[in-house]
N, CA, C and O atoms as CSV, one atom per row, in Angstrom:
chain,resi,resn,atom,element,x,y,z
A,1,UNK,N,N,138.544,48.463,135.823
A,1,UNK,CA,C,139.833,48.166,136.408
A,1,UNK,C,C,140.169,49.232,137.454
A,1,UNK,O,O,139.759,50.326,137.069
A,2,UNK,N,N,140.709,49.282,138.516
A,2,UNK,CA,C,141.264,49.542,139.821
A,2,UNK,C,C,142.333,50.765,138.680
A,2,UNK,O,O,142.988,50.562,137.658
A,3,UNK,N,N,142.058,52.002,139.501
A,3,UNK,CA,C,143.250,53.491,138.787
A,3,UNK,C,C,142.907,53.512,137.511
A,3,UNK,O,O,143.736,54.096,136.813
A,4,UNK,N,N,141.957,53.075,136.930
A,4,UNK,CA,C,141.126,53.598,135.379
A,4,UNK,C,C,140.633,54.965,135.076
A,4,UNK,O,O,139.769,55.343,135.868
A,5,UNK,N,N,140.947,55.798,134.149
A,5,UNK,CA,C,140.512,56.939,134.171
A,5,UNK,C,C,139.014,56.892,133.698
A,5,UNK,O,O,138.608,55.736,133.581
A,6,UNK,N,N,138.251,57.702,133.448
A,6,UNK,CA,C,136.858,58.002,132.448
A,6,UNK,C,C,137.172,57.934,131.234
A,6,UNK,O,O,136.838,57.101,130.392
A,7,UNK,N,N,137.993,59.061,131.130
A,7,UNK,CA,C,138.744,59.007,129.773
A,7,UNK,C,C,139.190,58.028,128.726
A,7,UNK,O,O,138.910,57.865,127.539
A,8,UNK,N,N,140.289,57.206,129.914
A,8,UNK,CA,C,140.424,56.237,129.338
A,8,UNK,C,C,139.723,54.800,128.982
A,8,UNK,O,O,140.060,53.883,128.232
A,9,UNK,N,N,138.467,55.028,129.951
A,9,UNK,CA,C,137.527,53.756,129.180
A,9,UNK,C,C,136.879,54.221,128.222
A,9,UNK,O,O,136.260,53.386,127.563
A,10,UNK,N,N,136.767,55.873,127.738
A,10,UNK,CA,C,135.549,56.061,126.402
A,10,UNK,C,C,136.841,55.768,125.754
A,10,UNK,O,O,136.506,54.758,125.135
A,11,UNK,N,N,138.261,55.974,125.423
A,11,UNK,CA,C,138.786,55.449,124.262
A,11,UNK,C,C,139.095,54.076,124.173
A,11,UNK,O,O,139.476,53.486,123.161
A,12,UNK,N,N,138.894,53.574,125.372
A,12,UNK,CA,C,139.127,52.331,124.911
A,12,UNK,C,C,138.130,51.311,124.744
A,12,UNK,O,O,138.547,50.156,124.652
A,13,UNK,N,N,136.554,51.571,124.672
A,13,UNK,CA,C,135.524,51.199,124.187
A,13,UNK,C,C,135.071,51.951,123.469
A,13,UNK,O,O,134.374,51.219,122.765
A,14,UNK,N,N,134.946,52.936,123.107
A,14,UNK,CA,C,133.953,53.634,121.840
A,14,UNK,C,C,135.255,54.489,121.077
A,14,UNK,O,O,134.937,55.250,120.163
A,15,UNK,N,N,136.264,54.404,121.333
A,15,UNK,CA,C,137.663,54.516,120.677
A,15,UNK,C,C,137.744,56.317,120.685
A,15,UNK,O,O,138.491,56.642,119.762
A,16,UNK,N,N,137.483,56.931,121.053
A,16,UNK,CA,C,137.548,58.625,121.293
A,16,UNK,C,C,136.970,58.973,122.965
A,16,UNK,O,O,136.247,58.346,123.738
A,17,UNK,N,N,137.702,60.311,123.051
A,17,UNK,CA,C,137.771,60.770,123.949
A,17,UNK,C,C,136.936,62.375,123.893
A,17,UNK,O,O,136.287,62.968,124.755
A,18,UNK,N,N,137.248,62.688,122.654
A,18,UNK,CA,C,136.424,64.283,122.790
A,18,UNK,C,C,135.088,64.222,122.587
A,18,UNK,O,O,134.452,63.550,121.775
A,19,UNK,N,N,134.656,65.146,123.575
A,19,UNK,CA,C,133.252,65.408,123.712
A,19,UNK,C,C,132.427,64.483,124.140
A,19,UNK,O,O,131.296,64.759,124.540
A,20,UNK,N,N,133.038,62.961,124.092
A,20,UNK,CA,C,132.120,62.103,124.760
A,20,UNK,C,C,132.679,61.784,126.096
A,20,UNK,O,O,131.811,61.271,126.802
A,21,UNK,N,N,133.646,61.889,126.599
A,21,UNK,CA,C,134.242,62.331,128.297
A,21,UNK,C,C,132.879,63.280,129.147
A,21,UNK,O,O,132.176,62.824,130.049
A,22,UNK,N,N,132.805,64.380,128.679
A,22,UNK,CA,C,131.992,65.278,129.110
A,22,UNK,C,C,130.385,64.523,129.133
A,22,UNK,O,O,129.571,64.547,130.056
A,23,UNK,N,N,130.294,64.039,128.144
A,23,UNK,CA,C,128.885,63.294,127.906
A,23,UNK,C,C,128.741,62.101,128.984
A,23,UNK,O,O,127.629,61.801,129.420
A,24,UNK,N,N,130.010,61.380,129.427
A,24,UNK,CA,C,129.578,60.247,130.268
A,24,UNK,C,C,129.967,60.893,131.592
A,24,UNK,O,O,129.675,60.136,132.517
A,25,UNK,N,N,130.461,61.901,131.956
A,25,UNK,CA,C,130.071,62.733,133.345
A,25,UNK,C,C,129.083,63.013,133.317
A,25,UNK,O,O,128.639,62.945,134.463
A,26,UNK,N,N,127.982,63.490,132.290
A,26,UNK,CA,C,126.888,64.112,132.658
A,26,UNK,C,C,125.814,62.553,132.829
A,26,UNK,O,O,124.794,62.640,133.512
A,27,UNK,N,N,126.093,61.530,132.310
A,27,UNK,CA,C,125.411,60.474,132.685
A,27,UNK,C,C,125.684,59.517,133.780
A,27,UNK,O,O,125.369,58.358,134.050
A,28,UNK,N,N,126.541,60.658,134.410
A,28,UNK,CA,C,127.078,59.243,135.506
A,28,UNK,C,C,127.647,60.405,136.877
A,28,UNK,O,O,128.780,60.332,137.353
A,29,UNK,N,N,126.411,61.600,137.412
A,29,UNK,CA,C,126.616,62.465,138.436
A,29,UNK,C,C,127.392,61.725,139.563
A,29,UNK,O,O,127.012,60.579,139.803
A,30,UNK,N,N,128.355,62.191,140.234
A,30,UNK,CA,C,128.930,62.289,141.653
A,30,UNK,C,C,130.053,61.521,141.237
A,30,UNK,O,O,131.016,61.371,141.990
A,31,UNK,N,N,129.998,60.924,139.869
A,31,UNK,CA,C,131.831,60.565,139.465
A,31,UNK,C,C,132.683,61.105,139.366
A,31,UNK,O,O,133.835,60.679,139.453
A,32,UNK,N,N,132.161,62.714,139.057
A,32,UNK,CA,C,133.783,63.535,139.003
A,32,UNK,C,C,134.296,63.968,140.253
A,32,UNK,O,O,135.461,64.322,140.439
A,33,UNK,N,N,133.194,63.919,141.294
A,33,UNK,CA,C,133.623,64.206,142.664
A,33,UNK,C,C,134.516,62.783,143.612
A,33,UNK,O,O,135.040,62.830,144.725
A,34,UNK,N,N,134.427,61.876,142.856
A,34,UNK,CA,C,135.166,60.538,143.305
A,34,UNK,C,C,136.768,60.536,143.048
A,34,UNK,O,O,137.581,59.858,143.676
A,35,UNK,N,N,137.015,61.339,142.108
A,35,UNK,CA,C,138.494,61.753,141.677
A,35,UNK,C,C,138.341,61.189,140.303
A,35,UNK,O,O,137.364,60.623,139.812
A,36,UNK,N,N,139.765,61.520,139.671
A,36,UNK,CA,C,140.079,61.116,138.809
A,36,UNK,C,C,140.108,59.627,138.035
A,36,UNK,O,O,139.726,59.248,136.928
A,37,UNK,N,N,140.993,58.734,139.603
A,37,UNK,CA,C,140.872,57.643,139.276
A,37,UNK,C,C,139.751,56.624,139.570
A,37,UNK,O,O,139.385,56.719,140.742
A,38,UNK,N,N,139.083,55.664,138.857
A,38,UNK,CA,C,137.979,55.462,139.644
A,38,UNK,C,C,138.137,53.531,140.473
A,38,UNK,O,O,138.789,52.576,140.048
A,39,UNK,N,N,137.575,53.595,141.257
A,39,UNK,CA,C,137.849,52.821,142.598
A,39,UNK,C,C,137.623,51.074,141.434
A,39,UNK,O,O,136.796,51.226,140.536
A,40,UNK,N,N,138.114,50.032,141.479
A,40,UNK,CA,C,137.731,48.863,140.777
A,40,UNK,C,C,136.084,48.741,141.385
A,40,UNK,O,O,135.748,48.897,142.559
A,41,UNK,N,N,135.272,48.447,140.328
A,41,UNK,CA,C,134.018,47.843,140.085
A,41,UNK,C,C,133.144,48.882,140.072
A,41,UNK,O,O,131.954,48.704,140.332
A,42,UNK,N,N,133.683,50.152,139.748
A,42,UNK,CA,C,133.091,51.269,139.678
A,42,UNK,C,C,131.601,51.119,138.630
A,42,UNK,O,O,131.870,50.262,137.788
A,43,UNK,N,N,130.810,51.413,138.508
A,43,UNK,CA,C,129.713,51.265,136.899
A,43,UNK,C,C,129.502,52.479,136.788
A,43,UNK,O,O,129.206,53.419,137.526
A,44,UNK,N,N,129.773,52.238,135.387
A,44,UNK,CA,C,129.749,53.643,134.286
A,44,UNK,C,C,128.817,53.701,133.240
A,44,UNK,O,O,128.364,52.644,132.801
A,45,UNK,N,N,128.552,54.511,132.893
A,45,UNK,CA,C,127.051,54.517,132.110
A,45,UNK,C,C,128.064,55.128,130.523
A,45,UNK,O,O,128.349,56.306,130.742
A,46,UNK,N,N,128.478,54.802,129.494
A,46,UNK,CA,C,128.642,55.377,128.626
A,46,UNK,C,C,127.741,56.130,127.577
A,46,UNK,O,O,126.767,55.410,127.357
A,47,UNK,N,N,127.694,56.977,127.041
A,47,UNK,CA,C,126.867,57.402,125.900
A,47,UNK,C,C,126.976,56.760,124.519
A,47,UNK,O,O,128.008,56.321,124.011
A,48,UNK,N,N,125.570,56.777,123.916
A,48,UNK,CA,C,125.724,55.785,122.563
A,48,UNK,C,C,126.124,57.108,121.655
A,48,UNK,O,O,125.677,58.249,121.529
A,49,UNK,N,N,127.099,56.414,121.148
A,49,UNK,CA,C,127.329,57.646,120.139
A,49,UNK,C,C,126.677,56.577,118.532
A,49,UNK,O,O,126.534,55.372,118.325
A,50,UNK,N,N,126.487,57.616,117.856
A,50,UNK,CA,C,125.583,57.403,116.586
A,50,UNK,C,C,126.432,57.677,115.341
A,50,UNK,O,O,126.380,57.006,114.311
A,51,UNK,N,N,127.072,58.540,115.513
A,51,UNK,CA,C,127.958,59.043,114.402
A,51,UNK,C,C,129.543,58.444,114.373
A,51,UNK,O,O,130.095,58.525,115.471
A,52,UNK,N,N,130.238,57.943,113.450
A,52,UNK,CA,C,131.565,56.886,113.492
A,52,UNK,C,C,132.705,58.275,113.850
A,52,UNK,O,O,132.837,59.400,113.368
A,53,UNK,N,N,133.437,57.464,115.005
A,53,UNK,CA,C,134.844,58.521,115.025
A,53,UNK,C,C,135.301,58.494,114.200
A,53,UNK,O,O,135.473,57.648,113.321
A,54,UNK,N,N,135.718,59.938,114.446
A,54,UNK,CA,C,136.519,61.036,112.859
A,54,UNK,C,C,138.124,59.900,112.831
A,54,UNK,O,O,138.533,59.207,113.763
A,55,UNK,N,N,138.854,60.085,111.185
A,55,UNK,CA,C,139.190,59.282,110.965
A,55,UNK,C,C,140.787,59.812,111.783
A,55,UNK,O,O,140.862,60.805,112.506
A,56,UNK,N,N,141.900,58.932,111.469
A,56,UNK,CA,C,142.869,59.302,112.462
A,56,UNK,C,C,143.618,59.851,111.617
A,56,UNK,O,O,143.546,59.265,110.536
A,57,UNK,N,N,144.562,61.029,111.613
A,57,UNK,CA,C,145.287,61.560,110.967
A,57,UNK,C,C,146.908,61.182,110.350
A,57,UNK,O,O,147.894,61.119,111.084
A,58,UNK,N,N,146.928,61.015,109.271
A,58,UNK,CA,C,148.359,60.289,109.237
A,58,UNK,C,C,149.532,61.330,110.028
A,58,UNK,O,O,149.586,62.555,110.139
A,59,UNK,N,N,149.973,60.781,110.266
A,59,UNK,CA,C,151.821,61.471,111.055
A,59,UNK,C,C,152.733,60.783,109.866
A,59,UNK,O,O,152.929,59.732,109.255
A,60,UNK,N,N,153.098,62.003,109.979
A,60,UNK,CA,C,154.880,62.010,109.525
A,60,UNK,C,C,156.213,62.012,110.152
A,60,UNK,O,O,156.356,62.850,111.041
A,61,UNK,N,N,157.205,61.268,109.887
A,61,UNK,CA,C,158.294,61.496,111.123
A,61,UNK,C,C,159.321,62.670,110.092
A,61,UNK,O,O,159.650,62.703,108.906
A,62,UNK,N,N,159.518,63.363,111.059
A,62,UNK,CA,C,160.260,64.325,110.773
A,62,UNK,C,C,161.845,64.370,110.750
A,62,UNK,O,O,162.399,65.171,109.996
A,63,UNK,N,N,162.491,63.631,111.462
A,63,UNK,CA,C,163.894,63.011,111.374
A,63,UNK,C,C,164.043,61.813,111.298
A,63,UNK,O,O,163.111,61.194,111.811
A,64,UNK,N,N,165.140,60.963,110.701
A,64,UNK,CA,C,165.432,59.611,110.726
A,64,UNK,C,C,165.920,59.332,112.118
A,64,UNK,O,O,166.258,58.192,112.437
């Protein structure tokens, strides 16, 4: 999609962002020099991750 971050496509296909951000820059050279946002029809190479994202932490609300 057109103003998509990196970021935001590893969480929103392989559902996390740490450490695998860094991993799909290193598989996908001259993207970080394109900016931040990336241009529509951009192709991105993601990394297979092997191991299941860590689980999500419950929150508590602290005031009513």
């Amino acid at each position: 999609m057109a103003g998509e971050t990196l970021d935001a496509i590893c969480w929103r296909v392989l559902g996390r962002t740490q450490g695998v951000t860094e991993l799909a820059y290193a598989l996908n050279p001259g993207l970080a020099a394109a900016g931040p946002q990336l241009a529509e029809g951009t192709q991105v190479l993601l990394p297979e991750i092997t191991e299941s994202a860590p689980a999500m932490r419950e929150t508590i609300q602290l005031w009513d």
